[in-house]
Backbone bond lengths (Angstrom), bond angles and torsions (degrees), N, CA, C in turn:
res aa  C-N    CA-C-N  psi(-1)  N-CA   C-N-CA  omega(-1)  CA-C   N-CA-C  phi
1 X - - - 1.439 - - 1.530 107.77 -
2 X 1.417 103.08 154.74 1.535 99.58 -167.19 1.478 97.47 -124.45
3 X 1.005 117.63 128.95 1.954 124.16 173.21 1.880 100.67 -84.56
4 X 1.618 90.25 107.93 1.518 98.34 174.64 1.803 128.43 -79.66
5 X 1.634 95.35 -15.88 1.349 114.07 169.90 1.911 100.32 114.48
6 X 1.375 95.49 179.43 2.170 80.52 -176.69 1.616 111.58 60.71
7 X 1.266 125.77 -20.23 1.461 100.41 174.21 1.631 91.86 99.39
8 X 1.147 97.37 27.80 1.940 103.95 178.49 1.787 98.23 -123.72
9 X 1.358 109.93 128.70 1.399 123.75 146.11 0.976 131.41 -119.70
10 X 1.219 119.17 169.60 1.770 140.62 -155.52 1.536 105.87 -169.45
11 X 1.320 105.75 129.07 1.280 150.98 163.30 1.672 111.44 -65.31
12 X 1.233 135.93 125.96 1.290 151.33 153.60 1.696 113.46 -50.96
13 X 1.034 126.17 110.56 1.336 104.44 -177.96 2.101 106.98 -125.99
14 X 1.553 116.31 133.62 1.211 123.73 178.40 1.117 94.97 -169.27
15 X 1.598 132.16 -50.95 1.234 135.71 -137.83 1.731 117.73 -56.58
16 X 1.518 134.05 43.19 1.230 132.85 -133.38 1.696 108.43 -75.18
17 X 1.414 99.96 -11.91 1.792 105.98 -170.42 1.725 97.43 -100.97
18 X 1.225 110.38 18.59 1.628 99.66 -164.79 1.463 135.91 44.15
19 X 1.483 127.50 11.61 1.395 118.25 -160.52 1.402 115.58 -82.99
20 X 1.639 105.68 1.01 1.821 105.81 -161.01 1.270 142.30 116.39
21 X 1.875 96.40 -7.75 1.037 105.01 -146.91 1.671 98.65 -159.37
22 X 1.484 125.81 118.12 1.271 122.75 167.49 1.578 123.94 -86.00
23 X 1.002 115.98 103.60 1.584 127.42 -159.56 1.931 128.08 -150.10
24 X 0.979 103.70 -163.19 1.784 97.64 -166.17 1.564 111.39 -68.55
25 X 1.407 108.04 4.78 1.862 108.46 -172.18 1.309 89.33 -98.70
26 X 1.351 114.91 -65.97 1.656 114.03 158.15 1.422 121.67 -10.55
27 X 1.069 111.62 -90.35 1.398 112.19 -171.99 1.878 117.50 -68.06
28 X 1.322 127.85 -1.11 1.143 142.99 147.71 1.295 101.14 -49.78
29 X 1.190 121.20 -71.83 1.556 136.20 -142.01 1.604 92.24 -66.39
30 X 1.007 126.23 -63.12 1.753 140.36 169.79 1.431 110.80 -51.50
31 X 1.274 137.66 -46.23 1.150 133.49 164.90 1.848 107.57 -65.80
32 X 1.038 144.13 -47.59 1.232 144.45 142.43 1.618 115.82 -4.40
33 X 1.594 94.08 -66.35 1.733 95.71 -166.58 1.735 105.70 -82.78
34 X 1.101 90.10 -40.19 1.751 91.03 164.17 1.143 133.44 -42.81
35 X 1.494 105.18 -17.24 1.983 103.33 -174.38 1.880 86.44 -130.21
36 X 1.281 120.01 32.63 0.872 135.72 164.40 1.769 120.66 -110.84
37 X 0.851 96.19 -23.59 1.531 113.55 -169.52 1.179 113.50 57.86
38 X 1.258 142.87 75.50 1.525 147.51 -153.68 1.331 84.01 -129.53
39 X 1.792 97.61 140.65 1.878 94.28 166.42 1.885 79.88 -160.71
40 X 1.710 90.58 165.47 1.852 98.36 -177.26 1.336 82.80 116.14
41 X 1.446 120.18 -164.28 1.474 140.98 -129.46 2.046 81.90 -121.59
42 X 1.715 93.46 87.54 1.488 110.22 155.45 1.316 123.17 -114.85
43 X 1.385 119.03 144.33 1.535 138.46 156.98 1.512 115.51 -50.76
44 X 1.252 105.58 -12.28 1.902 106.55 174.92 1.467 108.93 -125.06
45 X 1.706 128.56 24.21 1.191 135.29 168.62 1.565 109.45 -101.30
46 X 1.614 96.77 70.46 1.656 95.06 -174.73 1.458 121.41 -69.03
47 X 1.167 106.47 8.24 1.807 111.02 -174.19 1.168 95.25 -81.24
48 X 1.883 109.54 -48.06 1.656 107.64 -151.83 1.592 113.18 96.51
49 X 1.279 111.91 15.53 1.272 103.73 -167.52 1.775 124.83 -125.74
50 X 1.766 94.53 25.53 1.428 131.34 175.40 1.468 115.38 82.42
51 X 1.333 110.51 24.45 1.828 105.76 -178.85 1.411 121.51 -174.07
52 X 1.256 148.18 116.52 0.961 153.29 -172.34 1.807 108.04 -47.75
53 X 1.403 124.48 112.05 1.308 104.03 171.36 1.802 102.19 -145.63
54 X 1.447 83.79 -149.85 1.638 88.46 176.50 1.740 115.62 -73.35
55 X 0.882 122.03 -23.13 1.670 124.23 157.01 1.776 117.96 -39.52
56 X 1.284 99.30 -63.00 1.384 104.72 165.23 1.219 138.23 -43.15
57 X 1.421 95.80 -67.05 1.573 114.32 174.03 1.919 98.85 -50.91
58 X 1.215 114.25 -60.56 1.512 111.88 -176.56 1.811 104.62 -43.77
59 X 0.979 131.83 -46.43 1.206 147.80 -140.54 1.725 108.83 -76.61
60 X 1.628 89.37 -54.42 1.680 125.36 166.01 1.440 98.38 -53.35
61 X 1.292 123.75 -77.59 1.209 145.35 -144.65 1.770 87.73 -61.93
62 X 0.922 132.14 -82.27 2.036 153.91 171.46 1.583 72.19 -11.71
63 X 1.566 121.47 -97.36 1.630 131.11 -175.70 1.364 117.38 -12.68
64 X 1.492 98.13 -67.51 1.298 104.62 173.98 1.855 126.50 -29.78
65 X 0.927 96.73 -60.78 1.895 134.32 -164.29 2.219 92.52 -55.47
66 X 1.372 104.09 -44.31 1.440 126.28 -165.54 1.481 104.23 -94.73
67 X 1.595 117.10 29.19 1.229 121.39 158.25 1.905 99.87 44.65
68 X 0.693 158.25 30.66 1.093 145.90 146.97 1.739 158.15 -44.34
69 X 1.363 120.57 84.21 1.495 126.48 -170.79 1.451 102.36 -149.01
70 X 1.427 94.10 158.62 1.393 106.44 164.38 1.171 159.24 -110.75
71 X 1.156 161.75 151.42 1.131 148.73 -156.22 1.591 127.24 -135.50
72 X 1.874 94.47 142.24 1.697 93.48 -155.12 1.488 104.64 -118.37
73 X 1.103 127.03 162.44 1.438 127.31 -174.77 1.183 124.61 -60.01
């Protein structure tokens, strides 16, 4: 989670395989449905905005770049 300031948070969002980790399976998986034309209630529609596209992939890809996962006890 990310503290945006004001008492506002935000969530990172790419992680579409759940493993922990936003990375090249990730952005596979979204580039996949994207040249698929898939739209409706996907695990690689990180916008939220009913369809896998270039939003995503950008979105993933930005994530990607920022090393991003987490870690559990």
């Amino acid at each position: 989670m990310k503290d945006m300031g004001g008492g506002v948070f935000a969530f990172y969002s790419g992680d579409v395989n759940q493993d922990g980790t936003i990375d090249g399976p990730d952005l596979s998986a979204v580039f996949i449905d994207n040249n698929l034309f898939l739209y409706d209630y996907l695990v690689t529609d990180c916008t939220g905005d009913g369809t896998a596209d270039g939003p995503d992939l950008s979105l993933v890809f930005i994530n990607n770049n920022l090393f991003l996962f987490y870690a559990q006890p």
